[in-house]
C-alpha positions as CSV (number, residue, x, y, z in Angstrom):
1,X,97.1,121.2,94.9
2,X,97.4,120.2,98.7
3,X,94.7,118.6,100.0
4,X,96.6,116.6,102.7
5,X,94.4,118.5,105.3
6,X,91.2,116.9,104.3
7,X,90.3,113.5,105.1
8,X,90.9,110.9,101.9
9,X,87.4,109.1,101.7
10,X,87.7,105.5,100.6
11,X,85.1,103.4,99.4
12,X,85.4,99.4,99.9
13,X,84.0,97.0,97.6
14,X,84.5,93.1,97.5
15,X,83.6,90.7,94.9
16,X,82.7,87.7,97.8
17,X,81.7,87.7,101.5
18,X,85.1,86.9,102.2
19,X,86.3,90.1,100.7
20,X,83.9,92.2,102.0
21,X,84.5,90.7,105.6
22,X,88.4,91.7,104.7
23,X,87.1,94.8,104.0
24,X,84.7,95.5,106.8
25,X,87.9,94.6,109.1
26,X,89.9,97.0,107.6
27,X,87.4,99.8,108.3
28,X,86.6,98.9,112.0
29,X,90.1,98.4,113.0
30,X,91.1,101.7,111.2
31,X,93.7,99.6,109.7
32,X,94.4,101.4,106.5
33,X,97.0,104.1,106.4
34,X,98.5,106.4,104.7
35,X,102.3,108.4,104.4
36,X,102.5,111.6,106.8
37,X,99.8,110.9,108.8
38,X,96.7,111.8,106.5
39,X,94.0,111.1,107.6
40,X,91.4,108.0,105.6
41,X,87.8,108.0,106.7
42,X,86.6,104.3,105.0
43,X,82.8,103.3,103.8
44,X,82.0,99.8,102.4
45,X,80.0,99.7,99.9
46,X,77.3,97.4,101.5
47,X,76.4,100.8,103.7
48,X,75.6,102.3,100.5
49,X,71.5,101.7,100.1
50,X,70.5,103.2,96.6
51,X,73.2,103.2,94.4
52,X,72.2,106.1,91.8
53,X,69.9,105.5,88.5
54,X,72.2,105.2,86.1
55,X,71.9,104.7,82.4
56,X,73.5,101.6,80.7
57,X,76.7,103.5,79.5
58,X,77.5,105.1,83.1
59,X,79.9,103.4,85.4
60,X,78.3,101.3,87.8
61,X,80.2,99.5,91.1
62,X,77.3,97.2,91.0
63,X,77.5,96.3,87.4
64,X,81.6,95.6,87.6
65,X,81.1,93.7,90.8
66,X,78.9,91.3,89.5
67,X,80.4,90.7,86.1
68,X,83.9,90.7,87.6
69,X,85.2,86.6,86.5
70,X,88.4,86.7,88.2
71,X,89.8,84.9,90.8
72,X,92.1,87.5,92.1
73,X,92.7,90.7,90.7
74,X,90.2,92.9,91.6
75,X,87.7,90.9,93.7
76,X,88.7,93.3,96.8
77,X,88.2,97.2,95.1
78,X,89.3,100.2,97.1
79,X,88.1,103.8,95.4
80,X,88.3,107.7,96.2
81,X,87.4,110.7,95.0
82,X,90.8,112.3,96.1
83,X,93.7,110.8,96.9
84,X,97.8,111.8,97.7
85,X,98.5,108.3,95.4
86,X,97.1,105.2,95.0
87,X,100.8,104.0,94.9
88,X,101.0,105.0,98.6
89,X,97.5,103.5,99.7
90,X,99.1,100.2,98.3
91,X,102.2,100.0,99.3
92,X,101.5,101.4,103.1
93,X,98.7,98.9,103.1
94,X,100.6,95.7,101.8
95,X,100.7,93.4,104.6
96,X,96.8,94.6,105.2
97,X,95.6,93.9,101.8
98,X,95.4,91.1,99.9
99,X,97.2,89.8,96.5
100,X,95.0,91.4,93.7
101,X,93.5,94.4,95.3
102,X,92.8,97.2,93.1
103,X,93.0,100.6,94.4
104,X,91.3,103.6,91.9
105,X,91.1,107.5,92.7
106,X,89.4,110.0,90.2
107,X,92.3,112.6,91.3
108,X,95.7,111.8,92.8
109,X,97.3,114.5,94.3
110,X,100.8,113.5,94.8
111,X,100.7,110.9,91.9
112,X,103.6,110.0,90.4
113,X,104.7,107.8,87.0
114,X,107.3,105.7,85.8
115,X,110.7,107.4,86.4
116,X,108.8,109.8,88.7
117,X,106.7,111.5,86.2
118,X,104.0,113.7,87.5
């Protein structure tokens, strides 16, 4: 599957104002890249007004947000739908992001494992 011709859509979520200000940043200066030039379009997830009616079992930004307890993993929460590899993201983002940011994608493309498992 090659899906480096369509844009990667991230979605930005912080736990505190100061994350979401780290994430608002990140989307206006256009900050975030990825390897061979694909290209990210960015949303925080403040923009988003109505987040879905969802049952008590279904995943919920909203609900993990608010009963996230840590003081650094996770508070700063970067998602996609589609993504080469949240590996990539990371690591071409390091100096950008900080310590404890959590980068999820429902499908990685070019995902790789431990001793480059596919």
């Amino acid at each position: 599957m090659d899906s480096s011709n369509t844009p990667c859509k991230l979605l930005l979520c912080g736990k505190s104002s100061a994350e979401n200000e780290i994430a608002k940043s990140s989307m206006n200066n256009n900050t975030l890249k990825l390897p061979d030039n694909v290209e990210i379009s960015t949303l925080l997830h403040s923009e988003i007004l109505d987040e879905p009616q969802q049952n008590e079992e279904s995943f919920s930004l909203s609900r993990l947000m608010n009963s996230l307890s840590t003081n650094l993993f996770g508070r700063l929460l970067i998602w996609s739908p589609l993504l080469p590899s949240t590996h990539d993201l990371v690591s071409n983002n390091f100096g950008e992001l900080p310590i404890g940011t959590v980068c999820i994608a429902d499908v990685q493309y070019k995902g790789r494992g431990r001793s480059k498992n596919v």
